[in-house]
N, C-alpha and C positions, 0 to 999 in steps of 0.2 A: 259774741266771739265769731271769728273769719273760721269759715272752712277750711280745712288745710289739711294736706298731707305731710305728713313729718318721716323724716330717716335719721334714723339715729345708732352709731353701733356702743351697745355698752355689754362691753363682756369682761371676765375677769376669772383668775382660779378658781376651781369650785372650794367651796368650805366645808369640811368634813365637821358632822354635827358629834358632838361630846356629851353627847345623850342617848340613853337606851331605851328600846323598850321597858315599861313596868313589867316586871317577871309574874307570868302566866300560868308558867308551868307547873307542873306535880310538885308539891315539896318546898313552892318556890322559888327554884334555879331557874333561871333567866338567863336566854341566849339573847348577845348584844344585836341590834339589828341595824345594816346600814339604811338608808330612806335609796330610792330608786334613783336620784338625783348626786348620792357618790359613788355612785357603781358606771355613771354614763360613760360612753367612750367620749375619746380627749375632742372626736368631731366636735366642731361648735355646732350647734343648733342656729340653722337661720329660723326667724319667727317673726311671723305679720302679727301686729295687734291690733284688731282693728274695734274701734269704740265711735259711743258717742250717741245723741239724741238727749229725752228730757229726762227730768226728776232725780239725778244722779252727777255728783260731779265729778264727770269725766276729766276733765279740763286736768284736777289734782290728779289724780286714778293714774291716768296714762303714765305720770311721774313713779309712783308710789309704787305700784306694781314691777313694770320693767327695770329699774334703779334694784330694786328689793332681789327681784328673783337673779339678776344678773350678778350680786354676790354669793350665789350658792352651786351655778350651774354656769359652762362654758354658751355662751348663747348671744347672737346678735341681731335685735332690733327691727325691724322696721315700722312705724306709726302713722296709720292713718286716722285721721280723726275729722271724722262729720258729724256736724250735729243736725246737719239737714239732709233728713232719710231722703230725698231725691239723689241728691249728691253721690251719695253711698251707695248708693244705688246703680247708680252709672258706672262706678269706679269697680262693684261687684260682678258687672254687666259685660266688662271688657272678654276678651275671650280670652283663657292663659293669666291670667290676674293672680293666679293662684302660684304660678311655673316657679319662681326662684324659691319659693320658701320650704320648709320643712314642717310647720306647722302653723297653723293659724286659729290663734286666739280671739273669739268675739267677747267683749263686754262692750253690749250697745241695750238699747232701750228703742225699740221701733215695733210697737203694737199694733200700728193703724197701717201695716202694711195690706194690701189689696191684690195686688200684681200674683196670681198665682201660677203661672210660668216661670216671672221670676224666682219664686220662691224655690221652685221646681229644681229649675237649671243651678241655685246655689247648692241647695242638698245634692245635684247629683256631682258638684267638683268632687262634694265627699263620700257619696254612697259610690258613685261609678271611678271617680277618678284616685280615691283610696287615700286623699291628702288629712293626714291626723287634725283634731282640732280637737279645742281647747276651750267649754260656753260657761260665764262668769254671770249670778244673780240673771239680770233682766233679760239677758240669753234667752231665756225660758219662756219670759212675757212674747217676746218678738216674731214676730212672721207666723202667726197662726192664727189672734184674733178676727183677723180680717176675712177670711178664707172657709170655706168648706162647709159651711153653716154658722158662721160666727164665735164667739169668745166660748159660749156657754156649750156650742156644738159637740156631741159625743163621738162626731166622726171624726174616723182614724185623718192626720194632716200629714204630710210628708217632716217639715221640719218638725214635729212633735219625736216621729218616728225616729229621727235620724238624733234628737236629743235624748230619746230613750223613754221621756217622762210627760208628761200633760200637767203646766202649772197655769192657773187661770187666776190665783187671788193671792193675796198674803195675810199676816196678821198685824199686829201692833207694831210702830216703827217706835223702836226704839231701848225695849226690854233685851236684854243679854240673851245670848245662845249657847246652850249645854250643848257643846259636839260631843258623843261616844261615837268612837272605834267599832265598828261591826264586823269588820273582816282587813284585818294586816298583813294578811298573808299574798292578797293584790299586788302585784308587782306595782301598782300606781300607787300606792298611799300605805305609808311608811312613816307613821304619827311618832313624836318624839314620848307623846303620853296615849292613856287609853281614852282620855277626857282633858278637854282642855274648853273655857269658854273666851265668846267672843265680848270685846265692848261694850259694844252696844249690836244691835240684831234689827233684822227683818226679816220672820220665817217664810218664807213662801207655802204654803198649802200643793202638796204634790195630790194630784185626782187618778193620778195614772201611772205605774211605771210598767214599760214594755218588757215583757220577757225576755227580751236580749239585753237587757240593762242588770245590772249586779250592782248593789245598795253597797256601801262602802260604813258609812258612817248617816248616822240621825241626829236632827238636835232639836233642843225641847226649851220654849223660851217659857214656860212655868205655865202656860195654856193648852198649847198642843206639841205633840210631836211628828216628826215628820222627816222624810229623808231630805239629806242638805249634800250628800255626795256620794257621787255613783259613775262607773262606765258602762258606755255602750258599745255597742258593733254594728251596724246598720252598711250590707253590703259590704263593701272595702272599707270603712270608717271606721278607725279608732278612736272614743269620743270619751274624753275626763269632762264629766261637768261637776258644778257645785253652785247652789241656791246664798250661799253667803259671800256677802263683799258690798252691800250697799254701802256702809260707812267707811271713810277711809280709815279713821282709829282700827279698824278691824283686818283690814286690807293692813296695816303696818304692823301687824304683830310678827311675830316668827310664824306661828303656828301657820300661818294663813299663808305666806309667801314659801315658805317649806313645799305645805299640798300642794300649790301652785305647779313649784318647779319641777316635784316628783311627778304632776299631772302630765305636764310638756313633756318631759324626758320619756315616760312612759308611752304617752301619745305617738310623738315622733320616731324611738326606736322599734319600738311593735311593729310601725307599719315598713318595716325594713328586714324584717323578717324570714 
């Protein structure tokens, strides 16, 4: 496939979900709860999605994700897509790359990153320049193995820090993911259930979560469990990540596209503050 940048606007009414939380409370009584995504103001959200590299098909992704979330949230587009980390590289390089958008979502897969200036000068759009973001599964793998002592290295890396967590390995591709609900009370993640699972699963192994990160939800593929979604603060950076989305089956559920959009809207309004 060509490198390419894509723009695209797909926005559209938000959809108010007709679903409640499962009742928590004393007794039972359950207050209905809106997701953070129909509470957003009517502003659209601009949003860079920027993807791409190996072992994941992005190619589908870029579709499935943006189409998806763009029915639940006022929000418009724009797609870049490299799958050749130099490329991406250049286009993250430019100075201001960052300027028109309001938030920027990475799901990319780029491991064998080396360049640690670069790496530097990305984390600081968002630790210094305070622009919200958005890191999907292999987010986590990217821009740290190369650096600072390698894959296995216990020292602190900037993009770790700036992601909240330290993922170095996964488990079995392909077994389902028990998400639970660890705290709803986050203005970012606002689950229609307290448990809901995914298709199919790739857990990633979390070695690290930063004390400025707050675990949202864990999910448990019948071997291990492990956190799958969390935010962080790093400097000016408001950061919703989550370790699931290798499959697209999983990426096209509600459940999935829901966190998603409650992730951005959250992301993006915070830092407005």
């Amino acid at each position: 496939m060509n490198d390419r940048s894509e723009n695209i606007s797909l926005s559209s009414r938000r959809k108010f979900l007709k679903q409640s939380i499962a009742s928590i409370a004393l007794g039972g009584v359950g207050m209905p709860m809106f997701s953070q995504a129909e509470v957003a103001s009517e502003k659209k959200i601009k949003a860079l999605y920027v993807t791409g590299g190996g072992y994941h098909d992005f190619k589908e992704q870029k579709k499935i994700l943006p189409e998806g979330v763009s029915k639940l949230i006022n929000i418009e587009w724009t797609i870049w897509h490299h799958d050749n980390a130099e490329k991406l590289k250049a286009a993250l390089s430019v100075k201001g790359w960052e300027s028109p958008y309001d938030v920027i979502v990475y799901n990319i897969c780029h491991a064998r990153e080396k360049d640690a200036e670069y790496i530097k000068n990305l984390v600081n759009v968002h630790k210094d320049g305070g622009k919200p973001m958005v890191a999907i599964h292999c987010t986590m793998h990217s821009y740290h193995w190369g650096v600072n002592g390698g894959k296995k290295s216990t020292n602190d890396k900037e993009w770790n820090k700036l992601l909240g967590a330290v993922s170095n390995s996964h488990g079995l591709k392909g077994p389902a993911i028990k998400v639970t609900a660890l705290n709803t009370k986050h203005e970012s993640f606002k689950p229609a259930t307290i448990e809901w699972n995914t298709p199919k699963g790739e857990l990633y192994t979390i070695h690290k979560i930063y004390p400025s990160a707050t675990v949202l939800a864990n999910g448990n593929n019948g071997r291990s469990e492990q956190p799958v979604v969390w935010v962080n603060q790093y400097g000016k950076a408001n950061v919703f990540a989550t370790t699931i989305g290798h499959h697209n089956e999983t990426m096209q559920t509600d459940e999935y596209l829901q966190m998603i959009a409650d992730g951005i809207v959250w992301a993006a309004h915070a830092a407005k503050v």
